[in-house]
N, C-alpha and C positions, 0 to 999 in steps of 0.2 A: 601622763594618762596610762591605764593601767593595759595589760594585754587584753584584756577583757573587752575592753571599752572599746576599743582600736576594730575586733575583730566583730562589734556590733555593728560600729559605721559604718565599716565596707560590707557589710551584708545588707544593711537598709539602703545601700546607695543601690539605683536601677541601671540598667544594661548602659544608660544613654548617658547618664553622668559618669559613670566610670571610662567608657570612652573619650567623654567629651575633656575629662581633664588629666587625662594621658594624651591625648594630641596637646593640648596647650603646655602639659609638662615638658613635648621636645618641640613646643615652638613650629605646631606644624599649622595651615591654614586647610580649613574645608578643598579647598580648591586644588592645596597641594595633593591630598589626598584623593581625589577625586582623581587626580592627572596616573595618579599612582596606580590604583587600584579598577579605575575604570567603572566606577560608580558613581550615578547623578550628583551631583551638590544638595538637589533637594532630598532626594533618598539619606543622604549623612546627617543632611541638618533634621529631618524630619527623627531618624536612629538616635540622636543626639537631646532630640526631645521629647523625645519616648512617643511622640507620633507615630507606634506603627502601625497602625490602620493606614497611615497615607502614603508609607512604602507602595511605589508602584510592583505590579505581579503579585504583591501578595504574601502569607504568610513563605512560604517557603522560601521564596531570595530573600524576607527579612533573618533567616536564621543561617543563609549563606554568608548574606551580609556583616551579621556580626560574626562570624567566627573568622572573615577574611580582616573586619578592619581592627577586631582584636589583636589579631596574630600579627599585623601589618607595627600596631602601637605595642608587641610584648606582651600582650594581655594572653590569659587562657582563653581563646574561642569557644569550647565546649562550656565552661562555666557560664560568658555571658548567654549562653544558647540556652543551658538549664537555666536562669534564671528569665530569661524572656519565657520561655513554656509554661512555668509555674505561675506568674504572677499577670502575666500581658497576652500569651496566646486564647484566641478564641475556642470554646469545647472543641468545634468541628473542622475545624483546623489539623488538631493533633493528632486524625486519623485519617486526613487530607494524601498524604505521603503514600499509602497502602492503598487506597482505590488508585491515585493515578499510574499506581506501580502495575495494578490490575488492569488497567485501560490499556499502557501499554503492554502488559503482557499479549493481549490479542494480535499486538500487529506485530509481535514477533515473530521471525522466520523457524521452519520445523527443523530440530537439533541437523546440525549437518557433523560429517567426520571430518572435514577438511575447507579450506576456502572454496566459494561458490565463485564461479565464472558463470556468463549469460549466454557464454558459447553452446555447452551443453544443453540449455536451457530450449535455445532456438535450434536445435539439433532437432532435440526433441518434438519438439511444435511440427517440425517440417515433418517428422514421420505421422505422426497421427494425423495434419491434412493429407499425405498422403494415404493413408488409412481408411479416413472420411470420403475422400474422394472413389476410393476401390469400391467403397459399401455403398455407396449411390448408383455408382455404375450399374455394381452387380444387382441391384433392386430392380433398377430400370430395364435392364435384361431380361428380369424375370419377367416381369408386366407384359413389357414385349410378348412373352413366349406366352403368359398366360391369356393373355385376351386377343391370342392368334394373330397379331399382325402380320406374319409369314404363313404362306402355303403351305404344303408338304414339303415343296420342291426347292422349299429355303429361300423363294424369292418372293419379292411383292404381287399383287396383282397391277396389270397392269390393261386391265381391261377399261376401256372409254365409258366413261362414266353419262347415262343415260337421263338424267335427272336435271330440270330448267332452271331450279331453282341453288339455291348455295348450299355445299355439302355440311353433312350432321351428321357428327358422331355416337353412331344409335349402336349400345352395346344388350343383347339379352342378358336377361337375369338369370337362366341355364342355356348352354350349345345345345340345338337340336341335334336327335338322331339321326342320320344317314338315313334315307331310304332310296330304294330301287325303284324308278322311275323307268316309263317310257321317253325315249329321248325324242320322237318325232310327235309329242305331243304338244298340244299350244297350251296349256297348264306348264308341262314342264319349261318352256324356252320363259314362260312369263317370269318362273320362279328363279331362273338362269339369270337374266335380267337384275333381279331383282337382289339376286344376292353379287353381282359387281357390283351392283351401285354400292352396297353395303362395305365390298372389301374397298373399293376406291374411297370413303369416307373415312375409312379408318388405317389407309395408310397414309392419312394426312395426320393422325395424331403423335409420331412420333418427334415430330418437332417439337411439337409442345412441352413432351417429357423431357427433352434433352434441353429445354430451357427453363424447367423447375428445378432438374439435377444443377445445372449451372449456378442457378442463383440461390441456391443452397448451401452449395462447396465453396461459394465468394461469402455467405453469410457466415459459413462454418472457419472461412478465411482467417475473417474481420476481429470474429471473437477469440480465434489463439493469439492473434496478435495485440488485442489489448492487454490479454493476461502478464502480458511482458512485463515484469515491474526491475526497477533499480534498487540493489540492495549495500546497505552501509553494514560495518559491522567494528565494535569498539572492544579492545580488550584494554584490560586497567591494568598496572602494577602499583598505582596507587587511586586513593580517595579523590573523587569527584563528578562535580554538578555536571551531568548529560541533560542537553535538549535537543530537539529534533523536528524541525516542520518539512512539511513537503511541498512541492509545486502552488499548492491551491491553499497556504497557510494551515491545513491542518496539521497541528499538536499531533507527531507520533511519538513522542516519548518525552519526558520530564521527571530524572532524578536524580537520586545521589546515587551514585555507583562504588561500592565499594572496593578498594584491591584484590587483585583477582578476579574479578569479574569480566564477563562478557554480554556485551549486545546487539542482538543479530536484528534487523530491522529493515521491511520492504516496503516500500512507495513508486511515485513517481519525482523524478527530477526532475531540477533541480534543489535541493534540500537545504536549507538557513542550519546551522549548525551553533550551539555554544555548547563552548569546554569552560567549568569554569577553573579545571587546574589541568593544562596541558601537558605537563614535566610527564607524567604517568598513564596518559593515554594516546592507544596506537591505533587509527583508522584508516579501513578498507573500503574501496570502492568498488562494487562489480570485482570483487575480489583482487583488487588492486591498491599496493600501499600509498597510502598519501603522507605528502611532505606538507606542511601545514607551520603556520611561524604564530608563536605570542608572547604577550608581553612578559613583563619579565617576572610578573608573580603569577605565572601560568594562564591567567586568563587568555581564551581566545572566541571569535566569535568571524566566523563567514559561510562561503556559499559552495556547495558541491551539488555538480564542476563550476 
């Protein structure tokens, strides 16, 4: 058969018979491979028969998939990968990779210069409730001062309040003017009367305030402290598959990561984690390095912390 001839069959042959008769070439079983590479049996046998719609996840682990179980059988992974793209990937698929690179680009952390700790983090929290808390005070102070709850004399009144019924905080819409009165008149002692009862109803309203400021500065609490998020961060010196879920199953991240790269990434813990080649990637937790073990063709897959 001529060289001609030779380099047409291997070109009409598809991703899944060229696989499939390089494992029977070194006598290997689905299963072996499976044990190997840490990839379903159905997933192979499906690759094997050019089933890839029924790869579970989807386009994207089927073209991890063949380049790991290529390179596993001595084949070139990137060829079988160009040849699944050209022939068997779906249109919207092949632009699949770039939105979800986009999706997580959102929940990436903002550039930092150095590793992140969540010390400084809650350093910070603590100063702006404390912040928050000075700026309630000092509102309530003012209030205080403006709707007269003090005499002149800096102090409350404390005059017996003449009224049978339950006191009411009645504030005018402008302070009247001062005037000069006769003091032995019975107009004046009515009007004298009539403004304790006034001050004595309103110095029952500072309770009030200092229990709106309270459950303010607990709501203003509540909310620095959820912002508190846990951060991962990947640097690569080589090629590979990053994923990433959080506490509550959401997808924060799903790609291929090239050498040299980095990825900075905030949630809530704890986080499902897959490497699909570990030899080349270093991660941090809360800016803390982790020791992580996998298998022996890089794959790893667990839970932080």
């Amino acid at each position: 058969m001529s060289d001609e001839n030779i380099t047409k069959s291997s070109a009409e042959e598809t991703p899944g018979d060229r696989l499939k008769a390089a494992r029977k070439a070194k006598g290997l079983t689905l299963e072996e491979v499976s044990e190997t590479l840490h990839i379903l049996p159905s997933n192979l046998r499906a690759i094997e028969d050019n089933r890839f719609d029924q790869v579970l996840k989807g386009a994207t682990f089927v073209r991890g998939y063949l380049r790991r179980y290529g390179e596993h059988l001595g084949l070139e992974g990137e060829s079988l990968v160009a040849q699944y793209n050209e022939h068997f990937a779906a249109p919207e698929t092949k632009t699949a990779k770039s939105g979800v690179k986009r999706a997580a680009r959102s929940w990436r952390a903002r550039p930092l210069g150095g590793m992140t700790t969540s010390r400084p983090r809650r350093a910070i929290s603590a100063v702006w409730r404390g912040l928050v808390l000075v700026v309630f005070v000092a509102a309530a102070a003012g209030m205080v001062l403006q709707l007269g709850w003090f005499d002149d004399r800096g102090a409350t009144s404390s005059a017996p309040s003449t009224s049978t019924g339950p006191a009411m905080l009645t504030l005018p819409a402008e302070q009247p003017v001062p005037e000069l009165v006769d003091p032995d008149s019975e107009a004046t002692r009515d009007e004298g009367t009539a403004e304790m009862v006034s001050d004595q109803d309103i110095t029952r309203a500072p309770g009030n305030a200092d229990e709106v400021v309270k459950d303010e500065a607990s709501l203003t609490t509540d909310m620095a402290s959820e912002s508190l998020l846990d951060s991962l961060r990947f640097e690569l010196t080589g090629d590979s598959w990053i994923e990433v879920r959080d506490a509550s199953g959401n997808r924060l991240y799903a790609d291929l990561v090239r050498a040299g790269g980095q990825v900075d990434l905030e949630g809530n813990a704890p986080f499902s984690i897959i490497v699909g080649d570990g030899r080349g990637v270093s991660i941090s937790y809360n800016g803390r390095l982790l020791n992580y073990s996998y298998a022996r063709n890089g794959y790893a897959e667990f839970t932080v912390p």
